[in-house]
C-alpha positions in Angstrom: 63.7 -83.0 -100.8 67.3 -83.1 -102.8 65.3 -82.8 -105.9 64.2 -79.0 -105.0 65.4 -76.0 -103.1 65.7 -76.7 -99.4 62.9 -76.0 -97.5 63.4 -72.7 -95.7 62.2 -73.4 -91.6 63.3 -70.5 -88.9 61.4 -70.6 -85.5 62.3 -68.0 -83.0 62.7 -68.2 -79.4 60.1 -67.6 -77.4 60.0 -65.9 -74.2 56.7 -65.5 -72.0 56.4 -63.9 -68.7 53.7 -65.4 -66.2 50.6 -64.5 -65.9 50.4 -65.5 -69.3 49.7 -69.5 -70.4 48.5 -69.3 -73.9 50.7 -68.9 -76.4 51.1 -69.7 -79.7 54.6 -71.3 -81.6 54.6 -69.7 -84.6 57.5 -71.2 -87.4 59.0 -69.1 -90.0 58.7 -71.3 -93.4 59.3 -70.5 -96.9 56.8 -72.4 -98.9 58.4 -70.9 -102.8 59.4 -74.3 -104.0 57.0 -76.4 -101.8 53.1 -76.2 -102.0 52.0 -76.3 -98.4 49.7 -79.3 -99.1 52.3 -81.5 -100.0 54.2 -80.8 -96.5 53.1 -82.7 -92.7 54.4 -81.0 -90.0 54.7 -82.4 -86.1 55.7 -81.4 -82.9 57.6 -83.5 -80.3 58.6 -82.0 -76.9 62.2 -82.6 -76.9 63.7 -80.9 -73.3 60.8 -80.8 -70.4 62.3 -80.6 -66.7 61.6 -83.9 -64.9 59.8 -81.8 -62.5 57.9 -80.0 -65.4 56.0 -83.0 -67.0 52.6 -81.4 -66.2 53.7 -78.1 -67.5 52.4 -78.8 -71.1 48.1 -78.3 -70.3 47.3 -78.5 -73.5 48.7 -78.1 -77.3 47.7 -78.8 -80.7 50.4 -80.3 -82.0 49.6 -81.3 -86.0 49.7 -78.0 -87.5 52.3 -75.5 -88.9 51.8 -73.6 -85.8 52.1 -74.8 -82.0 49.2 -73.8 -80.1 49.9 -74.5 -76.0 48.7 -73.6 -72.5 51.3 -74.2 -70.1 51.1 -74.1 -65.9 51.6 -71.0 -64.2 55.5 -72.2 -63.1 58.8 -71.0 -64.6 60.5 -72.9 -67.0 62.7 -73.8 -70.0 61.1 -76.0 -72.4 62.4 -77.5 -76.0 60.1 -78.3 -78.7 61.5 -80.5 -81.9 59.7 -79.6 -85.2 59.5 -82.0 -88.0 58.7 -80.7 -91.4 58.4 -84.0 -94.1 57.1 -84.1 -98.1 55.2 -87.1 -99.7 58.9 -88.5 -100.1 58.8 -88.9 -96.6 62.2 -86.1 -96.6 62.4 -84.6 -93.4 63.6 -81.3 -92.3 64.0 -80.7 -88.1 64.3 -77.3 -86.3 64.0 -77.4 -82.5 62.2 -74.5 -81.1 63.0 -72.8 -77.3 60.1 -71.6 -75.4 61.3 -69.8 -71.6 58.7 -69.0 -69.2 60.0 -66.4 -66.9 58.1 -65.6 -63.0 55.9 -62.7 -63.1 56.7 -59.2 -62.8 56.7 -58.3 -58.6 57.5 -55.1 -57.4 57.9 -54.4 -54.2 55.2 -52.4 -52.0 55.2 -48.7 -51.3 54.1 -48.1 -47.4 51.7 -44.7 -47.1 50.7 -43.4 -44.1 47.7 -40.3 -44.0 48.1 -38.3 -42.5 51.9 -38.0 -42.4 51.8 -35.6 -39.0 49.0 -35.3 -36.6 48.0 -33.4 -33.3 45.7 -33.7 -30.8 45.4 -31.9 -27.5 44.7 -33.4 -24.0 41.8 -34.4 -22.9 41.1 -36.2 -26.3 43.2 -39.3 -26.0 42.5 -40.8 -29.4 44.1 -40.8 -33.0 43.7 -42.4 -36.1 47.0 -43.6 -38.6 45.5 -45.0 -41.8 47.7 -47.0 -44.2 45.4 -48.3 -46.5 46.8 -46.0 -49.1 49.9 -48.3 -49.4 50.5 -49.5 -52.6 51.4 -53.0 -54.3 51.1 -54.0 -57.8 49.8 -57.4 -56.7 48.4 -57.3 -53.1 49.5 -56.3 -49.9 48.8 -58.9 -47.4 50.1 -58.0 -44.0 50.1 -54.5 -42.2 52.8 -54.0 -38.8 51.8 -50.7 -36.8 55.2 -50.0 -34.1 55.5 -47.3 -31.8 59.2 -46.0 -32.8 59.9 -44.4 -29.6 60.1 -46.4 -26.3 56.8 -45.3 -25.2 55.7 -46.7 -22.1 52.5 -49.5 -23.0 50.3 -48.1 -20.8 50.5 -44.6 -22.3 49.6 -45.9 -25.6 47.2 -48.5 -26.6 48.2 -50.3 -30.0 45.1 -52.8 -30.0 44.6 -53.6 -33.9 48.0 -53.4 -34.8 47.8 -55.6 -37.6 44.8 -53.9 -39.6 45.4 -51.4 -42.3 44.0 -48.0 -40.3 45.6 -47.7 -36.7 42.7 -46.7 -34.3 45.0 -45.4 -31.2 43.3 -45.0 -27.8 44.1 -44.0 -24.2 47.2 -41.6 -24.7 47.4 -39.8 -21.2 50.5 -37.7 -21.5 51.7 -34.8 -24.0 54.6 -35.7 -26.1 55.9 -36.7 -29.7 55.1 -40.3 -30.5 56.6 -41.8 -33.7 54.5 -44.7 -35.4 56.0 -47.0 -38.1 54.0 -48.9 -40.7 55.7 -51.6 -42.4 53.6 -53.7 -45.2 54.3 -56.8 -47.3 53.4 -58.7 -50.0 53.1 -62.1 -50.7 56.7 -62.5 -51.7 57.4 -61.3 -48.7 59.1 -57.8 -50.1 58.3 -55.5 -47.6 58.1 -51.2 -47.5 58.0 -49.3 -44.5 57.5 -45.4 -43.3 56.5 -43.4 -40.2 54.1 -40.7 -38.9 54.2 -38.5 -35.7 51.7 -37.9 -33.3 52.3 -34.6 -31.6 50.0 -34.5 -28.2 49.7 -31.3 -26.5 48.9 -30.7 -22.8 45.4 -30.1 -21.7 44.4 -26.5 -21.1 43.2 -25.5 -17.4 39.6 -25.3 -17.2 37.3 -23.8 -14.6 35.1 -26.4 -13.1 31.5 -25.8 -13.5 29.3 -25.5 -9.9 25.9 -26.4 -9.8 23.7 -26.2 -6.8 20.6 -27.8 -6.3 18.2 -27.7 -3.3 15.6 -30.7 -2.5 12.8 -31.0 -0.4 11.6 -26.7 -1.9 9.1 -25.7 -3.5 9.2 -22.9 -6.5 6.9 -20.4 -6.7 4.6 -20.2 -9.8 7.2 -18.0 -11.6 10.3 -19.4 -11.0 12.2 -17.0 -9.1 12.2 -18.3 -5.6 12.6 -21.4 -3.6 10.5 -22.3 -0.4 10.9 -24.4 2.1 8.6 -25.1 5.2 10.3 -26.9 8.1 8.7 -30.1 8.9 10.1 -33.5 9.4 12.8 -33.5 6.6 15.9 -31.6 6.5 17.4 -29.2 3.6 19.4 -31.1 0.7 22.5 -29.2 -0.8 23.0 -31.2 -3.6 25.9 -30.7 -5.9 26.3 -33.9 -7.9 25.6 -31.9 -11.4 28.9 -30.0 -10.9 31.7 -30.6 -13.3 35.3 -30.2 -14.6 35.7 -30.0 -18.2 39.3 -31.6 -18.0 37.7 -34.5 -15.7 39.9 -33.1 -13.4 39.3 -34.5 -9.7 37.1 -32.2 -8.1 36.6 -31.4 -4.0 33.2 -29.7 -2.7 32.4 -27.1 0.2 29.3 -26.2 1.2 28.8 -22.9 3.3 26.1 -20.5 4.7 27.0 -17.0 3.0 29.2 -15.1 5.5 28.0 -12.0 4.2 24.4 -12.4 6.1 24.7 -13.0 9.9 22.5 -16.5 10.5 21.4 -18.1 13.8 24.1 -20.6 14.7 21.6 -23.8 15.2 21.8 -24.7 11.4 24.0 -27.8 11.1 25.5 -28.6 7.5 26.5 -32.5 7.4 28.1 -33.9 4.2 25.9 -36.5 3.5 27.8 -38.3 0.7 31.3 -40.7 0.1 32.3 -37.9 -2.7 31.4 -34.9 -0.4 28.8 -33.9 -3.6 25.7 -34.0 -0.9 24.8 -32.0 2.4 21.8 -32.0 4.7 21.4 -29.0 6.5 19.4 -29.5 10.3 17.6 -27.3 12.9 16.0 -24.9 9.8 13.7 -22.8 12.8 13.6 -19.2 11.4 11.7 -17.7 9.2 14.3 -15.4 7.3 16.3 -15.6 3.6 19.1 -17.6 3.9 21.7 -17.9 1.1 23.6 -21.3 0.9 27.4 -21.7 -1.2 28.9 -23.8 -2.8 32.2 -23.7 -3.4 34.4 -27.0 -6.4 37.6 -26.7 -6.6 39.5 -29.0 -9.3 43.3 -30.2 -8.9 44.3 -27.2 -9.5 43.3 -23.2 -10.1 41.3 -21.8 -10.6 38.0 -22.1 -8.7 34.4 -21.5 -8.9 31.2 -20.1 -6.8 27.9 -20.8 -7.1 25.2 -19.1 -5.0 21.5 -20.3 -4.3 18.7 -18.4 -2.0 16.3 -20.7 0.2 13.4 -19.0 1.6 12.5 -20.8 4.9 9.0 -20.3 6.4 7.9 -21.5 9.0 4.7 -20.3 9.6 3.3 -24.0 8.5 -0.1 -22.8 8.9 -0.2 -21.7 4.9 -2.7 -24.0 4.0 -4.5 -23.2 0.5 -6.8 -20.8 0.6 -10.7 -21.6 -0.5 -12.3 -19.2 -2.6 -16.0 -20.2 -2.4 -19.5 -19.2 -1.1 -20.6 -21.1 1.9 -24.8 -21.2 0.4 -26.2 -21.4 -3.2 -29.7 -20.8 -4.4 -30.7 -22.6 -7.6 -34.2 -22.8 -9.1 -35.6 -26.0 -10.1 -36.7 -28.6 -10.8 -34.3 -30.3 -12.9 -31.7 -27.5 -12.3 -28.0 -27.0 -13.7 -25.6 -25.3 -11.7 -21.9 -24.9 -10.8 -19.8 -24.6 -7.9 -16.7 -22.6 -8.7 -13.8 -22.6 -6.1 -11.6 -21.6 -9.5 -9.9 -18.4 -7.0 -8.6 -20.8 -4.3 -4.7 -20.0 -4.1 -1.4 -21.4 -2.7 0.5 -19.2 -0.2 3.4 -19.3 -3.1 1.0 -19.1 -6.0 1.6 -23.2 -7.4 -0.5 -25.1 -8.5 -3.2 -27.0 -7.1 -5.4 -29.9 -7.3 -8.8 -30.2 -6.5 -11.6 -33.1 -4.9 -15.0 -32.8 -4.7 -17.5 -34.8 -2.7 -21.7 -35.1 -1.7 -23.0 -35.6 1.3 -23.6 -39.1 1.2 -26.8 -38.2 3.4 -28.9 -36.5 0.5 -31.2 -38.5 -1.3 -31.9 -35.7 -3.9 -31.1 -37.4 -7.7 -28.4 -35.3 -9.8 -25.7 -35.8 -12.6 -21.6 -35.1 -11.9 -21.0 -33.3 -15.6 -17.7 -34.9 -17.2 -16.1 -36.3 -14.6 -15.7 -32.9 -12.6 -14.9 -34.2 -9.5 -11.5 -33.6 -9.9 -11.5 -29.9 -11.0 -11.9 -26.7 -9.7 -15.4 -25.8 -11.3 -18.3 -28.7 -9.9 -21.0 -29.1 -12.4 -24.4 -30.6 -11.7 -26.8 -31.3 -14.1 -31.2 -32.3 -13.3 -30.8 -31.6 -9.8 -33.9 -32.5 -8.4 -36.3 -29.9 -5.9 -34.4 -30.3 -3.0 -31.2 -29.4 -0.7 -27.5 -30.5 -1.4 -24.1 -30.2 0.3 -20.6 -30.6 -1.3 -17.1 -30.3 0.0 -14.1 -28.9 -2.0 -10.8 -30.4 -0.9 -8.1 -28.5 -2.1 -4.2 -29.5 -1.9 -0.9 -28.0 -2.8 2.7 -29.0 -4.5 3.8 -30.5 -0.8 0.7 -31.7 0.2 -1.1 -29.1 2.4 -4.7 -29.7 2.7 -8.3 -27.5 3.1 -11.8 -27.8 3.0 -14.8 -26.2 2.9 -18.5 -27.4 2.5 -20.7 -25.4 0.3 -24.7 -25.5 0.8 -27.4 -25.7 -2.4 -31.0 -25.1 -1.9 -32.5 -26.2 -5.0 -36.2 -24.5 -5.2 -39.3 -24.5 -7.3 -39.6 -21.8 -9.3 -42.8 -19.8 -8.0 -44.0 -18.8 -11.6 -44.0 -21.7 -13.4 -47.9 -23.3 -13.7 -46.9 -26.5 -16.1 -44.0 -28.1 -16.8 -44.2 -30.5 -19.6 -41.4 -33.1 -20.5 -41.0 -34.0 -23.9 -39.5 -37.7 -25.2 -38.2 -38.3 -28.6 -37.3 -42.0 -28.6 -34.0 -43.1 -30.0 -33.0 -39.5 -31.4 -29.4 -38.8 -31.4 -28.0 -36.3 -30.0 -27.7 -32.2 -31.6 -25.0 -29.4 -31.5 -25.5 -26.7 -29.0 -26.3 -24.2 -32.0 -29.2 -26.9 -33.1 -30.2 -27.2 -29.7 -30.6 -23.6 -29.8 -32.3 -23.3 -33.2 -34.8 -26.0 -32.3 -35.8 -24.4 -29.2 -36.7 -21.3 -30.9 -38.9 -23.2 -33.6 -40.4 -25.5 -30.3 -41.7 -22.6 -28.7 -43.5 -20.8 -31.9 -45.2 -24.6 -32.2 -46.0 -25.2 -28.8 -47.6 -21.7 -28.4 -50.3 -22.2 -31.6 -51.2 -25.5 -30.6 -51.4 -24.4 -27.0 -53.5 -20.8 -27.1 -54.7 -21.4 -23.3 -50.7 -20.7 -22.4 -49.5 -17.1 -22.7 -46.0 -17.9 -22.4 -43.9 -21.3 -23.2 -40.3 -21.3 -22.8 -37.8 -24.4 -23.3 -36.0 -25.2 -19.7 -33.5 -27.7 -21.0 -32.9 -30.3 -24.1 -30.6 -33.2 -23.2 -29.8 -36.7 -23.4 -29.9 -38.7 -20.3 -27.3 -41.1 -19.2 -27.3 -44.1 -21.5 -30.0 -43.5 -23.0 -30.8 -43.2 -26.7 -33.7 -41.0 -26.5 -33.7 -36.9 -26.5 -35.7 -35.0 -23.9 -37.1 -31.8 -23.7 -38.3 -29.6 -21.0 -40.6 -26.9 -21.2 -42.1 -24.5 -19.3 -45.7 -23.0 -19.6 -46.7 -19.4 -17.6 -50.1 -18.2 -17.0 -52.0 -21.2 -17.4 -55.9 -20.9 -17.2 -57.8 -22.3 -14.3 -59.4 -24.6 -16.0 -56.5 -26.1 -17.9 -56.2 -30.0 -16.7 -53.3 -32.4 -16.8 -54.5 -33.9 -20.0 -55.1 -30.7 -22.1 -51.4 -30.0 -21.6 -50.4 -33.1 -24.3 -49.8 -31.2 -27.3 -51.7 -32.5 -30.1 -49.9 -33.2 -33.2 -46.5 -33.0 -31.0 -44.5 -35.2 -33.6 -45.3 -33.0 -36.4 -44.5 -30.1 -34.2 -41.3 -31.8 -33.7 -40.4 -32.3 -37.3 -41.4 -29.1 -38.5 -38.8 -28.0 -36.2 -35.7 -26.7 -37.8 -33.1 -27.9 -35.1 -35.2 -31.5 -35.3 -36.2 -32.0 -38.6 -33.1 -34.0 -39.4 -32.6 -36.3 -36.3 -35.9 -36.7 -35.3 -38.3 -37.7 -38.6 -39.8 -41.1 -37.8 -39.1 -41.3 -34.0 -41.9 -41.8 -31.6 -42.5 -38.9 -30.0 -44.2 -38.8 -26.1 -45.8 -35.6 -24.0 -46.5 -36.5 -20.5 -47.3 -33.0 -18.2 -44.8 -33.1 -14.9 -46.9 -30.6 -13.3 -49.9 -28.9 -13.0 -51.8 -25.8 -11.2 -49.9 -23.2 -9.0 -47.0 -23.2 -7.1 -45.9 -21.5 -3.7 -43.7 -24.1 -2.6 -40.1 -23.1 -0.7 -38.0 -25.4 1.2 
């Protein structure tokens, strides 16, 4: 290279701050008197720390330029480069690369909020410190009670977590709480936060009386109670202290009403919250208090009345005729004992039986047993007897039989009974319709009958087919049985507006139940 202008080479020192690995060496050359592809250049590491010999990841080392990824470790590192010309003239520069550790600041401790306050009974509080701050990570929160606050006052369970949940403070006072966090290069920040706890305020307790073994009457306003083998229960157990304050009970007949002196009042409870009052034997109003007091003032009253009767002969009263007269045959009627009342005017419940000792046929209508209206349905000619069992709130009893004469009707000369097989059933406005068309059909194709009239139309018990009763008046002496079977019956049946729908297609049957006239009377 004497032959031309020295070869101008200047690399400058390099300095790289971790997290960074890549970086590129980048020499300084003046190529004026030099083409560049008459030049070779290299790279040699010159100065590597012994314990550095894996800092170098990767480099490419035949260029003009040094391109290297280096391990995420400080250090100071010398690289030789070697500039030569087809004369094989060389030119060396060493180049200084420093990696330097990564930027760490310390943390900043925040607590939020910076002052809180709480008044007893609440016993809880919340610190959080998850607002701290740390330009890399903060991996370790320390929650401290400042003041020497006694353990058992405070409960620091979670100390470690980033929010402070703080349970079971019992006393008022100012409590200090320190937060210190860290990093991983174990700087550390630390602040505090006061918890300012107020006493509790002194609340009335709340007393509540209730009476067992009563009845209400149907509106509400008054409690009964009827003297039999159970005493009277004061009970106070729903009584309360809003500051959970320790409560005592006392349980007293009003002074202000003079009361025989046989009633006994016995506590009847551990925690004094029940009483049993004995030796209830007089009618009268009686007025029972109750009196919770907490640990401290003030106190509170609460006053119940308890009627007490002890005429026990109040059974329910029965509202119902002892005899019923129903025409037949195949008669619907209903027993109503719907008036009956309770001496208090509750509720009450109702059972009806049949004398198991009548062997006329009838139907129970919709399970009306068990209400207060009895409903029979194709009671056949003859006599029936039922008994209403009536009960009250405390199980008070009564009966009463009731007597039904089911009679033939004295006008009626035919009755004919009409099947339509496997019809379903219609409405009670298409019953009604149907009957009206029945009768205009059955009277022209029946001219020897000056009335016809339609008793019933139902569906018997299981059973898919539809029956019709009718009646016919002023029949002709010398109408027979078989001159009551409507001819063209079916068609009769179709043409009928109620029927058309249901009944097209369905056999259709006439058979006459009876015939000539009628006197009879049980």
């Amino acid at each position: 290279m004497q032959s031309k202008v020295p070869l101008s080479v200047n690399i400058p020192p390099k300095i790289v701050q971790l997290p960074q690995t890549h970086l590129v060496l980048q020499p300084e050359i003046n190529f004026e008197n030099y083409p560049e592809e008459s030049l070779t250049f290299k790279w040699e590491e010159k100065e590597v720390p012994l314990n550095t010999a894996e800092l170098i990841v990767d480099a490419i080392k035949n260029e003009a330029s040094l391109e290297i990824d280096v391990a995420p470790e400080p250090a100071n590192i010398t690289f030789l480069f070697v500039v030569s010309d087809n004369s094989d003239q060389k030119i060396e520069v060493t180049a200084s690369l420093q990696i330097i550790e990564e930027k760490d600041e310390p943390p900043t401790a925040v607590i939020l909020p910076k002052e809180f306050k709480i008044t007893l009974p609440t016993s809880t509080a919340k610190l959080c410190g998850n607002s701290s701050t740390d330009d890399h990570e903060v991996v370790d929160y320390l929650w401290e009670v400042e003041n020497d606050a006694n353990p058992e006052v405070v409960d620091l369970s979670g100390s470690h977590e980033p929010c402070l949940s703080i349970k079971s403070i019992r006393k008022p006072g100012t409590y200090h709480f320190s937060l210190t966090v860290t990093d991983k290069k174990s700087q550390s920040d630390k602040t505090t936060a006061t918890i300012i706890v107020d006493p509790a305020k002194n609340s009335n307790p709340v007393a509540k009386l209730e009476i067992e073994n009563v009845m209400r009457s149907s509106d509400g306003s008054a409690l009964y109670f009827i003297p039999s083998t159970k005493d009277l229960i004061l009970n106070a157990t729903k009584s309360f202290d809003p500051d959970d304050d320790k409560l005592s009970f006392s349980f007293a007949r009003n002074p202000a009403k003079k009361l025989l002196s046989s009633q006994v009042i016995i506590i009847d409870s551990d925690d004094g919250r029940i009483a049993r009052v004995s030796n209830i034997t007089t009618v009268g109003l009686y007025k029972y208090q109750l009196t919770v007091t907490d640990d401290g003032e003030p106190q509170l009253s609460d006053v119940v009345e308890v009627v007490v009767n002890v005429t026990t002969g109040a059974k329910p009263t029965i509202v119902l005729e002892d005899e019923l007269t129903r025409i037949g045959p195949r008669s619907n009627f209903a027993i109503d004992a719907s008036k009956s009342y309770s001496f208090d005017g509750s509720a009450l419940s109702f059972s009806w039986t049949a004398d198991p000792s009548v062997l006329a046929g009838f139907t129970v209508y919709n399970s009306s047993i068990g209400t207060p209206v009895l409903q029979i349905l194709n009671a056949n000619i003859g006599t029936y007897k039922f008994t209403v069992t009536v009960t009250d709130k405390i199980g008070q009893t009564n009966s009463q039989t009731v007597t039904v004469y089911v009679l033939e009707d004295p006008e009626i000369n035919a009755i004919i009974e009409i099947t339509v097989q496997n019809c379903p059933m219609i409405t009670k406005k298409e019953s009604k319709d149907a009957e009206t068309e029945l009768l205009l059909n059955l009277a022209d194709n029946q001219p020897e009958m000056s009335r016809v009239s339609v008793i019933h139309v139902f569906q018997p018990f299981h059973s898919p087919d539809l029956v019709i009763l009718a009646k016919a008046y002023d029949v002709h002496e010398n109408v027979t049985e078989t001159s009551l079977v409507v001819p063209n019956l079916d068609g009769a049946l179709v043409q009928t507006g109620g029927f058309k729908s249901f009944c097209r297609g369905h056999a259709v049957t006439a058979r006459p139940l009876y015939v000539g006239l009628v006197n009879y009377r049980d």
